[in-house]
C-alpha positions, 0 to 999 in steps of 0.5 A, spaced: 796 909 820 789 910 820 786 916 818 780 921 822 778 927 820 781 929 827 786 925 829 790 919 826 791 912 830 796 908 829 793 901 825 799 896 829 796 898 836 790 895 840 787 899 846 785 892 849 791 894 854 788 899 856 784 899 862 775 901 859 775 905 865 782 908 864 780 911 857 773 913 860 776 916 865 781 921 860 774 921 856 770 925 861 775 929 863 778 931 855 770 932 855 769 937 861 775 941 860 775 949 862 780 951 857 781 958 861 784 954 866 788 951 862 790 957 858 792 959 865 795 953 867 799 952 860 802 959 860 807 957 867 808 950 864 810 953 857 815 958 861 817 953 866 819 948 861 823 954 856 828 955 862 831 948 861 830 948 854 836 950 850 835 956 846 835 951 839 831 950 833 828 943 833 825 940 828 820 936 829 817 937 837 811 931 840 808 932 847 806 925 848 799 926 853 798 933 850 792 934 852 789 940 849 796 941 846 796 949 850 803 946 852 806 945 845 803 950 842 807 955 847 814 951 846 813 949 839 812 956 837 818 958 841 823 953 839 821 954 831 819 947 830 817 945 823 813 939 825 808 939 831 805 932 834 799 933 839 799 924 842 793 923 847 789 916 848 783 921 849 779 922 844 776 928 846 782 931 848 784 931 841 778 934 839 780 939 844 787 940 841 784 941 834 781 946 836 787 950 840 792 948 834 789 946 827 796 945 824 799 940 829 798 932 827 794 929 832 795 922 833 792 918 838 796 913 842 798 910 848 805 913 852 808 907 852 807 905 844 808 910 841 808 910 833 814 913 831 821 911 828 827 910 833 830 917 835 826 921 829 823 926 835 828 933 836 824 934 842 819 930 846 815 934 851 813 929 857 808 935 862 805 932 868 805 925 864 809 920 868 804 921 874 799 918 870 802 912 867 802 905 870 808 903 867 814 909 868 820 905 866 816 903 859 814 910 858 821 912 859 824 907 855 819 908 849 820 916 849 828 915 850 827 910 843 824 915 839 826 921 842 833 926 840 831 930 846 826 930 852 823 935 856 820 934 862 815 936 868 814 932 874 810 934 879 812 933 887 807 931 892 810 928 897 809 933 902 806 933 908 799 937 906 798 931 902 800 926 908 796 930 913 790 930 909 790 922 908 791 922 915 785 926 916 781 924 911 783 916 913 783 915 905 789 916 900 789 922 895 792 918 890 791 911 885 787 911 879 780 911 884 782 917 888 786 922 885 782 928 881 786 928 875 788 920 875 795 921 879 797 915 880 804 917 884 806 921 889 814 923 889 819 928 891 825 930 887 830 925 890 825 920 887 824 923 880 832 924 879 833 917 881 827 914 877 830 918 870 837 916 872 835 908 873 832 910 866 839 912 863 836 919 862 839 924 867 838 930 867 843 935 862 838 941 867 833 941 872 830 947 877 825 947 882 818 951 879 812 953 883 806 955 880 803 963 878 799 965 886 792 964 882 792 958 880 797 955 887 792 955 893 791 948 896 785 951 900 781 953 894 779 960 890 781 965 895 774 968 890 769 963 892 764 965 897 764 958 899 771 958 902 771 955 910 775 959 915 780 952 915 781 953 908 783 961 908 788 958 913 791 954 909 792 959 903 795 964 908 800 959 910 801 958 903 802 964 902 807 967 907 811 961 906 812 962 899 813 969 899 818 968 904 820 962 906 820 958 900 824 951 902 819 951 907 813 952 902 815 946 899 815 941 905 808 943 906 806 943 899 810 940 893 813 943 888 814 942 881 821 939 877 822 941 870 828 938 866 833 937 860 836 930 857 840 931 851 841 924 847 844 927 841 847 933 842 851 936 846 849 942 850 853 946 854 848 951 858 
């Protein structure tokens, strides 16, 4: 390994594979992070992904595309992990998750060449990464050498507020080119559960999660002063129908898979 004052980088690998204007993408956002977001979106996550994490103690946890390293912070405290291991290809998303946990290992590495000896990890975190990468059945199959076990969360779009707002808007919502935050995919949950199982990683557990109300709205802030009449309408039908009618809230709007795969142990949950 090489080593930064920051973060490590693995000295067998090239980031010649990566795209520039893929790790550019990642450094402007690593650069222009609103970490009172991310607290708040990280306190979900971290919750979400607990409810399908066994109540274990596991050794070593690395969350692969961390980020800030919010969400591993949370879960590796929870399950009393000994060694913590932020990956990211972002620089400045690792400078990002020093600052947020000091004691953690930062490595800087793509998902799918990740340094580490076969089944090494006791727990591998993939939160909101498979969208963003190219090549899903490359990441799975690296994460599934590495790893004893993996916990993921896969966010499901493929709903109809996203279909309208294509044709609306006669543009796609997702591609590198297009999505905000570097989506690549768009599925539902029949998709995912096939793509893991295909992978030989079918999930041990799954469940259906939705995010806190004030991180949720499709329509914007319901506090911006900016806010159009069309968007309000859109966060009451949101509203209503998560409250009431949550079946129907995520064929409107998505919803979010978190899940289990065991590889060495056996569960029984």
């Amino acid at each position: 390994m090489v080593h930064n004052q920051v973060f490590m980088q693995s000295d067998k690998m090239s980031f010649d594979g990566e795209p520039h204007r893929v790790i550019e993408f990642y450094e402007r956002l690593g650069s222009n992070l609103d970490i009172a977001r991310e607290r708040l979106d990280a306190g979900w996550k971290v919750q979400s992904l607990l409810g399908v994490i066994p109540k274990d103690k596991f050794d070593s946890v690395l969350e692969v595309g961390s980020g800030s390293a919010l969400v591993l912070k949370g879960i590796s405290g929870a399950v009393c992990a000994d060694r913590k291991i932020s990956c990211d290809l972002s620089i400045s998303m690792l400078y990002a998750a020093k600052i947020e946990m000091p004691e953690a290992v930062l490595i800087r590495a793509s998902a799918d060449h990740l340094p580490f000896r076969d089944s090494s990890i006791g727990l591998v975190i993939l939160c909101d990464i498979l969208e963003h990468v190219e090549d899903v059945s490359l990441l799975l199959k690296e994460t599934r050498r590495v790893a004893k076990n993996i916990a993921f969360k896969i966010p499901l779009e493929r709903c109809l507020m996203i279909k309208l707002q294509e044709i609306i808007g006669r543009k796609k919502l997702y591609g590198f080119e297009h999505h905000r935050s570097g989506h690549l995919y768009v599925w539902n949950k029949r998709e995912v559960l096939s793509i893991l199982e295909r992978a030989g990683l079918a999930p041990l557990c799954y469940r259906l999660v939705e995010p806190p109300e004030e991180i949720r709205y499709y329509g914007g802030s319901e506090k911006s002063e900016e806010l159009s009449t069309k968007n309000r309408i859109v966060n009451w039908i949101e509203r209503s129908t998560y409250n009431r009618i949550r079946s129907l809230y995520r064929f409107l709007f998505g919803s979010t898979l978190v899940a289990f795969v065991a590889l060495e142990k056996d569960y029984y949950l």
